[in-house]
PAKE-746285 format. One record per residue (C-alpha): residue number from 1; residue in one letter; z, x, y. Coordinates in pm, 1 decimal. Example, Ala and Ser with C-alpha at 12.3 -4.5 7.8 and 13.67 -1.06 7.14 Angstrom:
SITE    i  aa         Z         X         Y
SITE    1   a     780.0    1230.0    -450.0
SITE    2   s     714.0    1367.0    -106.0
END
This chain:
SITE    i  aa         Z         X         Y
SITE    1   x    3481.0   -4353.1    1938.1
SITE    2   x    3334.1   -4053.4    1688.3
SITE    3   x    3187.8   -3856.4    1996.9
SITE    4   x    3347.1   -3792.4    2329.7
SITE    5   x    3276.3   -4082.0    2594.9
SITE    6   x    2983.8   -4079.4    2870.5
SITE    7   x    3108.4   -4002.8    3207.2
SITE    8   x    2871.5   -4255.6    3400.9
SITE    9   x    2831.3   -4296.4    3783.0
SITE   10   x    2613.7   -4564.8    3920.5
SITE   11   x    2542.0   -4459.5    4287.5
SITE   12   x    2425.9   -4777.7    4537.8
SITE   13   x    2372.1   -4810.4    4879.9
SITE   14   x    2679.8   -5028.6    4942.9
SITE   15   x    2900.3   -4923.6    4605.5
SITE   16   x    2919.2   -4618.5    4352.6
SITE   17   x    3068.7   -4706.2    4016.3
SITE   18   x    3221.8   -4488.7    3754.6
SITE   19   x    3347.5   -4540.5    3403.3
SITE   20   x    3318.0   -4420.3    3049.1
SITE   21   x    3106.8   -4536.3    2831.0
SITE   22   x    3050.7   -4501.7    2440.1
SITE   23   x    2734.8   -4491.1    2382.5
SITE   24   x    2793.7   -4534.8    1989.4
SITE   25   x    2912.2   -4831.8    2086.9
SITE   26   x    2707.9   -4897.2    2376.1
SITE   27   x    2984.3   -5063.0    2606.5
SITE   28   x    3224.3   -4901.3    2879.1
SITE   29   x    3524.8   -4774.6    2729.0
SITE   30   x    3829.8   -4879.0    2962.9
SITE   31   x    3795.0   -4934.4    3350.1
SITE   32   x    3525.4   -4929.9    3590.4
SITE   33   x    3587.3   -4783.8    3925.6
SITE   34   x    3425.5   -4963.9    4226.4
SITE   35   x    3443.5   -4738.0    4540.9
SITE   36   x    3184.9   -4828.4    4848.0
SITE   37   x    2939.4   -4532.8    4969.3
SITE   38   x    3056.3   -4363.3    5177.8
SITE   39   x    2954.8   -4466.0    5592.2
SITE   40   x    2709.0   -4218.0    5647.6
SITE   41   x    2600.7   -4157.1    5300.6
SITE   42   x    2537.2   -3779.0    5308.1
SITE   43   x    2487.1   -3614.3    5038.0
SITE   44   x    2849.3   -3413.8    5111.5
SITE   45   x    3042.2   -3710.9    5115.3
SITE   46   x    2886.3   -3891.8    4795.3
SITE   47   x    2940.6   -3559.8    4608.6
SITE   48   x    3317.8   -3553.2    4710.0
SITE   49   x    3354.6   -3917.2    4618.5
SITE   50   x    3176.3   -3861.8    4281.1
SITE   51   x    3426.6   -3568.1    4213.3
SITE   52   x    3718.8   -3738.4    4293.0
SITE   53   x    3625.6   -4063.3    4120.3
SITE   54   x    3547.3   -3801.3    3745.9
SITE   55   x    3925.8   -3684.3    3835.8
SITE   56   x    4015.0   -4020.8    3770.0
SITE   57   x    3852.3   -4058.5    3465.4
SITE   58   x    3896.4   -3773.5    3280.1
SITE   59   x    3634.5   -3703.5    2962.8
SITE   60   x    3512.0   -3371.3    2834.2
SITE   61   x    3148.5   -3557.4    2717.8
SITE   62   x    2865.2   -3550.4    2888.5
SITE   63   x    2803.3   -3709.0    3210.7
SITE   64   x    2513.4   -3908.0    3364.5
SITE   65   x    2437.7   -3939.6    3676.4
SITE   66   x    2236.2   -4296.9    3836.0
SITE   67   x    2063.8   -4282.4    4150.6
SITE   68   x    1886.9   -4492.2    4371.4
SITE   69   x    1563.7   -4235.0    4400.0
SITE   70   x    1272.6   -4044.0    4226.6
SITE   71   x    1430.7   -3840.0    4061.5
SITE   72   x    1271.4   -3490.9    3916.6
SITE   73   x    1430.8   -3214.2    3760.5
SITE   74   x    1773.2   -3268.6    3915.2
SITE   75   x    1630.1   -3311.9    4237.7
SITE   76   x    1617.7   -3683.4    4453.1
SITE   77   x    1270.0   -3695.4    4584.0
SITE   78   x    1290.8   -4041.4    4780.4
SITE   79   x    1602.2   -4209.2    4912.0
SITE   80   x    1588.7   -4578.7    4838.9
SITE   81   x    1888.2   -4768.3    5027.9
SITE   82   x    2118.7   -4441.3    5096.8
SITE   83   x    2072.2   -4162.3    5337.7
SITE   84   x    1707.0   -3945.8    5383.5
SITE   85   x    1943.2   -3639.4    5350.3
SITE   86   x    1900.7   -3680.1    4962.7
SITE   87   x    1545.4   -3608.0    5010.8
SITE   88   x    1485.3   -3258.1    4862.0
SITE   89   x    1879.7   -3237.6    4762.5
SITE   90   x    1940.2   -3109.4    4377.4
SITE   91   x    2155.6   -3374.9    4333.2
SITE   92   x    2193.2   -3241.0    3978.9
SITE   93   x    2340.6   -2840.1    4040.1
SITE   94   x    2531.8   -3043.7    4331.7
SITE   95   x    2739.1   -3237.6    4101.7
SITE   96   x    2772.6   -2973.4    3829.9
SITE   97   x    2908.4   -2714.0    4064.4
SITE   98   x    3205.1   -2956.8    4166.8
SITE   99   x    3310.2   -3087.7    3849.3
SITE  100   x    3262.1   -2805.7    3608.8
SITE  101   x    3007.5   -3013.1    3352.9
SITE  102   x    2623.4   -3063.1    3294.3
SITE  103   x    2469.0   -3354.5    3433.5
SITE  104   x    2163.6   -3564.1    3364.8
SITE  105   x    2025.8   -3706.8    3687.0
SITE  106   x    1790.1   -3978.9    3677.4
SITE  107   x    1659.5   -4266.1    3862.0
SITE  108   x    1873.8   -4577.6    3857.9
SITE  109   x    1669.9   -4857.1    3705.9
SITE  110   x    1518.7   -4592.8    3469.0
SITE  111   x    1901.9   -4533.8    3305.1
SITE  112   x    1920.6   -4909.1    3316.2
SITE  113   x    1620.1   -4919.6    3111.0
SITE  114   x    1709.0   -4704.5    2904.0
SITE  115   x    2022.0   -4908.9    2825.2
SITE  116   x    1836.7   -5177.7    2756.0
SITE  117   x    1557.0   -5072.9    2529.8
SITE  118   x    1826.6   -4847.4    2328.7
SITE  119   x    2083.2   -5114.5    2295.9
SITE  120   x    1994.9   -5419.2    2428.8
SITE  121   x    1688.3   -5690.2    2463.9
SITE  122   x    1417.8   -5411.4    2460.4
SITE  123   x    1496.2   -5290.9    2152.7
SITE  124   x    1270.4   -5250.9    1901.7
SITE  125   x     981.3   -5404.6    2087.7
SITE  126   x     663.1   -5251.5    2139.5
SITE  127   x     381.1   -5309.7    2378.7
SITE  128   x     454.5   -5323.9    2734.7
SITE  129   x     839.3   -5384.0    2886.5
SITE  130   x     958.0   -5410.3    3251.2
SITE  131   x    1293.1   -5430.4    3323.0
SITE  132   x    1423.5   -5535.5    3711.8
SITE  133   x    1749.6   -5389.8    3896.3
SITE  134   x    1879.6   -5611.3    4146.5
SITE  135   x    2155.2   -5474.6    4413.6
SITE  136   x    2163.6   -5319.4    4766.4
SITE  137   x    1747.9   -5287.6    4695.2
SITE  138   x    1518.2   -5352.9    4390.9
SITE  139   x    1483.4   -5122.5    4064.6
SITE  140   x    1197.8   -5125.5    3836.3
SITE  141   x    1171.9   -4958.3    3468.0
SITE  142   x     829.0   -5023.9    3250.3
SITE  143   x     794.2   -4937.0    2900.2
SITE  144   x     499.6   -4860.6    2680.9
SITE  145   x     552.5   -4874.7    2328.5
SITE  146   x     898.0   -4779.3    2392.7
SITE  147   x     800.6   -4458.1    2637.2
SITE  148   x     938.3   -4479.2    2944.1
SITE  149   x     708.9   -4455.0    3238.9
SITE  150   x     963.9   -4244.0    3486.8
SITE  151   x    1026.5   -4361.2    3877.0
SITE  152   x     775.1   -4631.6    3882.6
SITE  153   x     985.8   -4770.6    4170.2
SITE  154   x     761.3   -5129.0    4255.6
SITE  155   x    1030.3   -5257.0    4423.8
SITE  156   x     949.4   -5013.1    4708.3
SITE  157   x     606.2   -5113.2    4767.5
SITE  158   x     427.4   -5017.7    5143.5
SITE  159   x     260.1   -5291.2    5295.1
SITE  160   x     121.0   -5274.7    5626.6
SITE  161   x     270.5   -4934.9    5717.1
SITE  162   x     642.8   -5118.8    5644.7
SITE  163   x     827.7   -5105.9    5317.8
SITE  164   x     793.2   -5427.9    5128.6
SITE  165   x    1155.0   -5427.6    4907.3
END
């Protein structure tokens, strides 16, 4: 690896996942930890979990941070299959207080996305491209002319007054 490894956390509604990544490369570099959510899902208790899981991997690079929720500016603006207590949280300054690093936070199916059009089957095309999460709930990403269209979020569609995931 020429450049220090990704710190990456992939935070679910039943599982959070950690591992290091080289993005040169565009593959994890060594093990992925598996760790469920914690019960109640507060934003406390996710934080703790995230630090102790980046003990476990230690990296000086950057780290990103994968999360089931509009995200804006650091900040979770929906909570999509983990606890409404996210709502309004800077899930961002949270996580960079307790580990000591910056931290991009971004929507889950929008890092995905990213992934994919950088190194995978969306590279290089144009026009329009969707790409679908499926876990705990559904992700969405859409792509125009390689732009990313930020927390589209279909897969959490109203319908009759009732979320429609």
């Amino acid at each position: 690896m020429s450049q220090s490894p990704i710190l990456a956390f992939d935070v679910g509604g039943s599982f959070v996942k950690a591992g290091l990544v080289d993005a040169t490369a565009g593959r994890v570099a060594g093990e992925v930890l598996r760790r469920a959510t914690p019960a109640d899902g507060a934003p406390e208790a996710v934080i703790d979990l995230l630090a102790a899981m980046a003990n476990d991997l230690p990296s000086n690079g950057p780290v990103g941070l994968a999360f089931p929720a509009v995200a804006k500016k650091g900040v979770a603006w929906t909570a999509a299959n983990v606890d409404r207590r996210w709502i309004g949280t800077n899930a961002q300054s949270l996580l960079e207080l307790r580990i000591g690093r910056p931290v991009a936070f971004l929507n889950d199916a929008d890092a995905a996305g990213v992934a994919e059009m950088t190194l995978g089957a969306g590279r290089g095309r144009d026009g329009t491209v969707m790409v679908l999460t499926l876990g705990t709930g559904i992700g969405t990403a859409i792509f125009v002319d390689g732009r990313l269209l930020p927390n589209t979020e279909l897969g959490h569609l109203e319908v009759r007054g009732k979320e429609a995931e």
